[in-house]
Structures are given as C-alpha cells and as structure tokens.
KOLMARSE-406506 format. One record per residue (C-alpha): residue number from 0; y, z, x. Coordinates in Angstrom, 3 decimals. Layout:
N
+-----+----------+----------+----------+
: num :       py :       pz :       px :
+-----+----------+----------+----------+
: NUM :        Y :        Z :        X :
...
+-----+----------+----------+----------+
***
This chain:
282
+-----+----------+----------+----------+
: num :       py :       pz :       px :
+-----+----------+----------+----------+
:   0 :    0.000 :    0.000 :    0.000 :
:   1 :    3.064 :   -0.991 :    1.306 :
:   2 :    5.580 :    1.832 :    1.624 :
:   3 :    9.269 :    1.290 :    0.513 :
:   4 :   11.746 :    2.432 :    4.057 :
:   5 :   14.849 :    4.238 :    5.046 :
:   6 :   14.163 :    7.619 :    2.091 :
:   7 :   17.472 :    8.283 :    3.696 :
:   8 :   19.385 :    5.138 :    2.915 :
:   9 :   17.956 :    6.091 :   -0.349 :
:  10 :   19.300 :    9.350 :   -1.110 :
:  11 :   22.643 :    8.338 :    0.565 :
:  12 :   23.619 :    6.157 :   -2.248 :
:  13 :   22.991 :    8.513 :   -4.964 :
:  14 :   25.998 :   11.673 :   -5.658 :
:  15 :   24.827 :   14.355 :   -4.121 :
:  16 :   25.062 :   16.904 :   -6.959 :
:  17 :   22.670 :   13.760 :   -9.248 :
:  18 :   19.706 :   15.319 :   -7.895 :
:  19 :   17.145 :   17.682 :   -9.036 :
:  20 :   14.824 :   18.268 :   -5.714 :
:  21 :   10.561 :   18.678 :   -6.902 :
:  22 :    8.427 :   19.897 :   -3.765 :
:  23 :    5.187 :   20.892 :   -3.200 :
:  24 :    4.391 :   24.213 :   -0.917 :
:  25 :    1.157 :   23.902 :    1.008 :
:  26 :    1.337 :   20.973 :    3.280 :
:  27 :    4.804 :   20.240 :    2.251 :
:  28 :    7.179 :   23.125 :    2.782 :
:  29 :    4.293 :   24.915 :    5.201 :
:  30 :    1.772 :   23.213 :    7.307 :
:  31 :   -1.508 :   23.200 :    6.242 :
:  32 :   -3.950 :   26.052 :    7.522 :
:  33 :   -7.568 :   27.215 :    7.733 :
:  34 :   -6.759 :   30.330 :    4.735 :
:  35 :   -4.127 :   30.343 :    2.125 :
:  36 :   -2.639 :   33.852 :    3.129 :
:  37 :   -1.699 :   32.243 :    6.474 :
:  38 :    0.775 :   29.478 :    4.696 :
:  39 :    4.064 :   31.228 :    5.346 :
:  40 :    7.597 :   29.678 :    5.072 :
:  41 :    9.478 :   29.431 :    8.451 :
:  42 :   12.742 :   31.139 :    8.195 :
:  43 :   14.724 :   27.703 :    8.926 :
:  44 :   12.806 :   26.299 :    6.255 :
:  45 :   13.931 :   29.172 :    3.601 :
:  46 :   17.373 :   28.992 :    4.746 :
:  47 :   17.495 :   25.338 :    4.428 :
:  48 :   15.927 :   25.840 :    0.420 :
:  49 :   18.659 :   28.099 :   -0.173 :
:  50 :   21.254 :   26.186 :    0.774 :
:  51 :   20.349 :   23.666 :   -1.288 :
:  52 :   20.075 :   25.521 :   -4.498 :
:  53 :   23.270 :   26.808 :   -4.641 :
:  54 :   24.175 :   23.544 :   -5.427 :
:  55 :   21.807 :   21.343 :   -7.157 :
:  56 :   17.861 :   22.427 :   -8.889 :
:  57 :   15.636 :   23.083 :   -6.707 :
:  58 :   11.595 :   23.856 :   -8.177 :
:  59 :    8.444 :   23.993 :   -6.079 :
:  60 :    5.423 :   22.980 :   -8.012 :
:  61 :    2.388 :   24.283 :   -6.699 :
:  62 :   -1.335 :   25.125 :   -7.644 :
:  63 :   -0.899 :   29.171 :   -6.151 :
:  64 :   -0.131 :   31.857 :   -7.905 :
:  65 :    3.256 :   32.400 :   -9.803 :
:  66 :    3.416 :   35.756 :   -8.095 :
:  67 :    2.434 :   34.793 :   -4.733 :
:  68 :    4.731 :   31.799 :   -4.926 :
:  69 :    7.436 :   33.611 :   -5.922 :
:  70 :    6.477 :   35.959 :   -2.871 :
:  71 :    5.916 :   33.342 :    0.059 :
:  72 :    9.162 :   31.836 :   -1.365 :
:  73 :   12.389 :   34.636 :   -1.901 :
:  74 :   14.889 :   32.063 :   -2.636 :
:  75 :   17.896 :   33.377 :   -4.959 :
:  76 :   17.987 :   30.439 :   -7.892 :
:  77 :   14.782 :   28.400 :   -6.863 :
:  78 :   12.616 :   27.433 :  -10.200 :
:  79 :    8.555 :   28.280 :   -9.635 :
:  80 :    6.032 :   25.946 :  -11.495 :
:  81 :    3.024 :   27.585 :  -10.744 :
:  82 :   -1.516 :   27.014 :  -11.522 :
:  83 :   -0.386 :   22.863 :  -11.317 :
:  84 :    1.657 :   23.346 :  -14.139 :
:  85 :    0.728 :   25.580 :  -16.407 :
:  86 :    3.379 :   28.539 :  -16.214 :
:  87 :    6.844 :   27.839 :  -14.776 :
:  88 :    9.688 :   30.586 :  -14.157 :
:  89 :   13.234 :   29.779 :  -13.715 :
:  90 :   15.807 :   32.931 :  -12.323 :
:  91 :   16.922 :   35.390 :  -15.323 :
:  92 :   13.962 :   34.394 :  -17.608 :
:  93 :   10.730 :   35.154 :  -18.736 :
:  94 :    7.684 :   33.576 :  -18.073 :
:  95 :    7.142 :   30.527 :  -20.090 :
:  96 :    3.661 :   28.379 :  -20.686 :
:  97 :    3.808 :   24.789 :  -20.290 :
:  98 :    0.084 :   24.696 :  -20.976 :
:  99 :   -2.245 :   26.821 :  -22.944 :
: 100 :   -2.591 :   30.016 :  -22.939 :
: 101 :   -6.249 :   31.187 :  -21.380 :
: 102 :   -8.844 :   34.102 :  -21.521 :
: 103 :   -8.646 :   36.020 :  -18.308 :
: 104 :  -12.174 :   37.077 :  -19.440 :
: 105 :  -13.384 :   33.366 :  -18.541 :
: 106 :  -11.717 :   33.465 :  -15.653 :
: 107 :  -13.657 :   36.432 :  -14.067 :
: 108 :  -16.551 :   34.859 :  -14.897 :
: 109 :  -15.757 :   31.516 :  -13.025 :
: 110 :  -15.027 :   34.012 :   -9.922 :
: 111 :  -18.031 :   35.755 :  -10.158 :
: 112 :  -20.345 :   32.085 :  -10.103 :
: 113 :  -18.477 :   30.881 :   -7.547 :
: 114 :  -18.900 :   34.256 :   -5.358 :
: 115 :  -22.214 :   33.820 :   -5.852 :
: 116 :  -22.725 :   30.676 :   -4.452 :
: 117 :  -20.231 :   30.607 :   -1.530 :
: 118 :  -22.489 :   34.122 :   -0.210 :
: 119 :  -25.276 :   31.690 :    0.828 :
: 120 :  -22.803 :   29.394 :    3.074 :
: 121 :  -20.609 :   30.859 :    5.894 :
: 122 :  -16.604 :   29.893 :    5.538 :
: 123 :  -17.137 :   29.477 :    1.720 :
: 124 :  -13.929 :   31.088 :    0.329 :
: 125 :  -13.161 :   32.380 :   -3.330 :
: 126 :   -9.653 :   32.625 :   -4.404 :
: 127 :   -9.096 :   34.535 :   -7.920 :
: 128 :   -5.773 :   33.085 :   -8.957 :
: 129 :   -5.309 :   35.297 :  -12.017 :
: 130 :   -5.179 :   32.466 :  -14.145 :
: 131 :   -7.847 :   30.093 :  -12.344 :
: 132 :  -10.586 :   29.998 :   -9.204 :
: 133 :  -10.273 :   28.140 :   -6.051 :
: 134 :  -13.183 :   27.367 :   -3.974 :
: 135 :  -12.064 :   26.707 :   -0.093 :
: 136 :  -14.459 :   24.869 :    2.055 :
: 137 :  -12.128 :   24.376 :    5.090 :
: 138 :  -14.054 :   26.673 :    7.212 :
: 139 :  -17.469 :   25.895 :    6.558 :
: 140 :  -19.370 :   23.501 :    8.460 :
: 141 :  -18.843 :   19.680 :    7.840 :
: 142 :  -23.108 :   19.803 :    7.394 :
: 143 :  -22.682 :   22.182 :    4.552 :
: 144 :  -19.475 :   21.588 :    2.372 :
: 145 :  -21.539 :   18.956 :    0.219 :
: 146 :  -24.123 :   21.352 :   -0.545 :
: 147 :  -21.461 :   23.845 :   -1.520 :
: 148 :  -19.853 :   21.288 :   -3.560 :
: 149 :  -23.282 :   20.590 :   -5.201 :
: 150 :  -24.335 :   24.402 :   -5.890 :
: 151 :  -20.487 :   24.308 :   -7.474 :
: 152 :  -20.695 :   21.882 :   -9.613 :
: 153 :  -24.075 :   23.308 :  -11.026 :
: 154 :  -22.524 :   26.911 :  -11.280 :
: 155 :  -19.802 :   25.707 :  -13.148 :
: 156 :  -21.113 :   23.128 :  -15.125 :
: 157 :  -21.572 :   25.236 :  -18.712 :
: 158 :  -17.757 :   25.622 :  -18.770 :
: 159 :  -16.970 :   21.905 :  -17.879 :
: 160 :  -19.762 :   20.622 :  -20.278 :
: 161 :  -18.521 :   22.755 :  -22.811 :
: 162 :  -14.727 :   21.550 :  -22.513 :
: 163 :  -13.707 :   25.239 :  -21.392 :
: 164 :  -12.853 :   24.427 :  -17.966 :
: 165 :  -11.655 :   21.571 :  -16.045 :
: 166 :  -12.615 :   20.694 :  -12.534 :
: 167 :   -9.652 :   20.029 :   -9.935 :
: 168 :   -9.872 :   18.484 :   -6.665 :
: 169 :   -7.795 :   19.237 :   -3.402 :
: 170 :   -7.593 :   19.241 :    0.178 :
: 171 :  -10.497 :   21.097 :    1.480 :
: 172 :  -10.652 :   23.668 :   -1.957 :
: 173 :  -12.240 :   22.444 :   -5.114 :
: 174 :  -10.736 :   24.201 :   -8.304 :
: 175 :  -12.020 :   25.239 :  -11.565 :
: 176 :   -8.977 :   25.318 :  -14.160 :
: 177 :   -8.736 :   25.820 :  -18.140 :
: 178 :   -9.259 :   22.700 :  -20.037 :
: 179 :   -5.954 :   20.898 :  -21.583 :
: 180 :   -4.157 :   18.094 :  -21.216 :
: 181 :   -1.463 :   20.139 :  -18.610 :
: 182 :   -1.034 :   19.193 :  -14.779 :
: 183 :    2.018 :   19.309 :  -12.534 :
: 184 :    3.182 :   15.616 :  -13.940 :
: 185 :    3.561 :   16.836 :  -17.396 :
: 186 :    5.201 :   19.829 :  -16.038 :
: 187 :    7.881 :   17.551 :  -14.337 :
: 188 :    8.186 :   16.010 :  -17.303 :
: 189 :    8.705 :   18.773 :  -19.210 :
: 190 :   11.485 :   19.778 :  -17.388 :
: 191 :   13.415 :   16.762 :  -16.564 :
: 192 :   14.455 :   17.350 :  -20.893 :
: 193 :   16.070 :   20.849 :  -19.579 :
: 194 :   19.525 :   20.756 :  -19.917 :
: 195 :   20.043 :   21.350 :  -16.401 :
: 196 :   17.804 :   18.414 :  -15.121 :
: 197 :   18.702 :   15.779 :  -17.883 :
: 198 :   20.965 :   13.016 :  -16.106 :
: 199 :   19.946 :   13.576 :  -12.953 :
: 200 :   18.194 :   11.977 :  -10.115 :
: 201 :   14.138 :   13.239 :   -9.695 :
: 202 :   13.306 :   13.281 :   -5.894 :
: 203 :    9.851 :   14.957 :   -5.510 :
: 204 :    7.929 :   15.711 :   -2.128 :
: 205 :    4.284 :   16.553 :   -2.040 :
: 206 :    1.147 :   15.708 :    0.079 :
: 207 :   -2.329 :   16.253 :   -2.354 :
: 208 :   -3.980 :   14.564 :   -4.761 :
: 209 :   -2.521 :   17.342 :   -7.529 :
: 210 :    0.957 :   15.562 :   -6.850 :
: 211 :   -0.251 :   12.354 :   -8.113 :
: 212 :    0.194 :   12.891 :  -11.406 :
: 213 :    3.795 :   13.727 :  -11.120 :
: 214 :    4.399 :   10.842 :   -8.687 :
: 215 :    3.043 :    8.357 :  -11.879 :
: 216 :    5.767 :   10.144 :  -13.919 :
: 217 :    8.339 :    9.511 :  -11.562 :
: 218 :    7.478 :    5.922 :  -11.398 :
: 219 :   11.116 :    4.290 :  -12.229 :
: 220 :   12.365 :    7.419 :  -12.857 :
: 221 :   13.204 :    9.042 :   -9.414 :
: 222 :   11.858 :    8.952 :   -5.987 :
: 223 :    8.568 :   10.056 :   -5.422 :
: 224 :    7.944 :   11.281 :   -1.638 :
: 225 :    4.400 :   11.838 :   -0.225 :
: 226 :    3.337 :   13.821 :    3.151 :
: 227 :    1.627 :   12.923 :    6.219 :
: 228 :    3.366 :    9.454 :    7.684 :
: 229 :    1.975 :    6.977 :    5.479 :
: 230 :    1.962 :    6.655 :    1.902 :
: 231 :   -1.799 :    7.279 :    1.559 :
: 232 :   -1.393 :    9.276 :   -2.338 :
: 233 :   -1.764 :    7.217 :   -4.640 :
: 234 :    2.102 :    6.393 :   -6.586 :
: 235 :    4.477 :    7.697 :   -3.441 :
: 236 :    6.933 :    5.641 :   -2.993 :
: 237 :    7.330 :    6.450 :    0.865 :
: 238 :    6.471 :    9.154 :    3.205 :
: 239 :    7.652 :   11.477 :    5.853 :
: 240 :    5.760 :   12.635 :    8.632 :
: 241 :    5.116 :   16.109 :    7.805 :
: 242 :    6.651 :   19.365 :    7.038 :
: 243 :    8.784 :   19.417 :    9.418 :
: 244 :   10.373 :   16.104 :    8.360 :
: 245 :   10.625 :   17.622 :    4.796 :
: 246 :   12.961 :   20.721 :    6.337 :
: 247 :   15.169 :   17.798 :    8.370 :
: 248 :   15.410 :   16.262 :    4.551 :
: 249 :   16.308 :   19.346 :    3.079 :
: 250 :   18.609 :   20.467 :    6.067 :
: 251 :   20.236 :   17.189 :    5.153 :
: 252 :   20.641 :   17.325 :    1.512 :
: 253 :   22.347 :   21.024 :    2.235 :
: 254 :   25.133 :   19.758 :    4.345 :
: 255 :   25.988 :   16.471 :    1.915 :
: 256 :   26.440 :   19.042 :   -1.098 :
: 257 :   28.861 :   20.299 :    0.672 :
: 258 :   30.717 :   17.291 :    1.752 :
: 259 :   30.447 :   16.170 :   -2.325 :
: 260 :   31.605 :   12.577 :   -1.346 :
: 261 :   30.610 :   10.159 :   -4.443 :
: 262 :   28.686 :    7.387 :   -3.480 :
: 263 :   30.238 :    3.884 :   -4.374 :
: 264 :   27.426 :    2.143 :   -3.729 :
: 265 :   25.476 :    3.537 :   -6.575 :
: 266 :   25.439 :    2.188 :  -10.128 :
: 267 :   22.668 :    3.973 :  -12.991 :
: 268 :   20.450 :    2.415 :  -15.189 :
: 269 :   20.752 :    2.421 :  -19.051 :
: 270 :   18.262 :    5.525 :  -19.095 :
: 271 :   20.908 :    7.443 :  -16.612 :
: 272 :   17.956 :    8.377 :  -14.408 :
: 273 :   17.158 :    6.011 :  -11.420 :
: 274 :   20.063 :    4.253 :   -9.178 :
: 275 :   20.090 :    0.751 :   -8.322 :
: 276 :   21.145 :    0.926 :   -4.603 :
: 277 :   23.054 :   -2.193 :   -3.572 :
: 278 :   22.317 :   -3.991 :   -0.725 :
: 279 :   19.087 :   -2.062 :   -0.048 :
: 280 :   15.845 :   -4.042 :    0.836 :
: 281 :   12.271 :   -3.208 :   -0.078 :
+-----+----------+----------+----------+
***
C-alpha cells in the first residue's frame, strides 16, 4: 500500500486550533515492552500531551484499563477512551458507556479459564482488566504461543459460541471482550458528534490492529496515522517511525497552538471535516 508523504505538510495547512488529536498508548505514546506494567510515559512525552491540551482535544483510545490509563497518563484535560471503546471519561464527568454494560461475574470466569491454561506454558500472562481478559504471549516461547492460542480458543469457546464474548486480536496478547457491536472506531465516532469535536479536523495515531477500525472511520474524514515506518495497518494513511516520532509530532503541534497563525492554504469540504490542501501531491 502506498503511503501518502510529508504528515507534516499535512497538518501545516490545517488551523491549528481545527484539530481534535486521537492516539493510541502502547506502541504509540510508549514503546512496546515484554509486560504491560512496564509501558510508562516518558516525562517529555507527558509534557508534550499537556501542552497540547490546553489548547485543542486531546483523547487516547486504548484497550487498558480506564483506571490504569488514567494512571500511566496524569494529564490535566486529556479525554480517556478506555476496554477499545467501551467506557470513555472526559475531565469533570462521570463515567459514561459507549458500549454495553457487562456482568463482572462473566468476566471472572473468563480469568479463571484463561489462568488455567496459561499455568501449563511458561511466559503465558493473564491480565484481569475489570471489564475484560487479556492473554499475553510475548514471553513465551515462539514453539509454544500456537498451542496457547489453541488451548485459548477451546477454553473460551462456550462464551464466543454462545454470543457472550467476543474474541480480540493484538500484538502479542489475544483478548476475550463482551459481545456488541462497540470497538474504538465507533467510539471515535461517537465522539466526533460532541460539541467540542464537531467541526474539527480528526488526526488519529495508533500502531495495532484494534486501531483499524477507527482508521476506516476516519477514511475522508481526518488523517489517520499508523506506527512503525510503513503503513503496514490496514486504512493508515501514512506512518511515522515510532514513538518517538509521535512525541516530535506532538512537540510540534504544542508550539503551532501557540503561534495560532491561520493557514491560507486550507479550504474545507461541504461536511466541514477534512481540508483540501492546495498544492499538495499524493
């Protein structure tokens, strides 16, 4: 797939304060690493997120935790869309659903099959998320992982043939979900109707197959952004190197918000959401 160039060039000819900046968190704010405790956010990289919000929306969209997001995070005004999309917080509010409510019930019961097979295979991890179960396999041997995916599959399968549960999978972690029609594109979605998203410009950074679905939403929309030097997920328009490249964007960003120059160059579409940059190349 051909990627389009200069995400720069791109972003310069849209007014700064148009934006409303998506990102992912592991693998796109932090590099990725053998266990999810050890994904912390560089200082640089949290400074550089909040000077950002103070100016435009700024929401990670993640698969962890909405506590342990919130945690890793501690940026004043950052939004948190947390389990791909089903719960999302925004500063001075409550917790709101975007998908349906579960039984936590079910979800201790999806922990305790999935401790029971990763006990037979070393570097099998278990994460309880509260409101689903994440099965790691980065640690355990290459030779092994498709027997643990196997012995998964055939734990969990009375949930997923029953339409309870709903199969999800990553980098290196396989993850058993509730069932509905809910993922971190229809959370994106969702919010671009807030009033504090509607007329502006959707840029969205994220490196796993979970972003996929809000890169397809995107599509015409905004500018979709994928991780890892070439646009190898599925629906990104272009790519950036890594992590660090993603805190040199938003390091960037910061400092035009500031400046606040207009950008001449930049006309909207009928729908008020995606520019048409002039004399700009594919």
């Amino acid at each position: 797939m051909r990627c389009r160039p200069s995400l720069r060039a791109r972003l310069k000819a849209i007014p700064p304060r148009r934006l409303v900046v998506f990102l992912d968190y592991d693998g796109t704010l932090t590099p990725i690493v053998r266990r999810p405790e050890e994904a912390r956010l560089k200082a640089p990289v949290r400074q550089a997120l909040s000077r950002l919000a103070r100016w435009v929306p700024v929401v990670i969209v993640s698969g962890r935790a909405l506590s342990d997001l919130r945690r890793r995070v501690g940026v004043a005004g950052v939004r948190y869309v947390a389990h791909h999309g089903l719960v999302y917080k925004e500063p001075g509010s409550a917790v709101q659903w975007l998908g349906q409510r579960i039984s936590k019930r079910e979800v201790r019961e999806w922990t305790r099959a999935l401790q029971s097979v990763a006990r037979g295979i070393p570097g099998a991890l278990v994460e309880d998320k509260g409101l689903s179960v994440a099965l790691h396999d980065r640690l355990v041997r290459p030779g092994d992982r498709v027997r643990l995916r196997r012995q998964a599959l055939l734990a969990l399968a009375p949930w997923v043939v029953s339409k309870k549960a709903v199969l999800l999978h990553g980098k290196r972690v396989l993850e058993v979900r509730p069932a509905g029609a809910w993922n971190k594109g229809t959370a994106v979605a969702a919010l671009l109707q807030r009033p504090w998203a509607i007329g502006r410009v959707p840029v969205y950074f994220g490196d796993d197959r979970t972003d996929i679905d809000a890169f397809r939403v995107l599509r015409g929309r905004g500018i979709t952004v994928g991780i890892g030097g070439r646009c190898r997920i599925a629906g990104a328009e272009t790519s950036v190197s890594g992590p660090k490249a993603v805190e040199s964007f938003l390091r960037w960003l910061g400092a035009r918000q500031n400046r606040g120059t207009p950008c001449r160059s930049t006309r909207l579409k009928p729908n008020g959401f995606f520019p048409v940059v002039e004399a700009i190349h594919s």
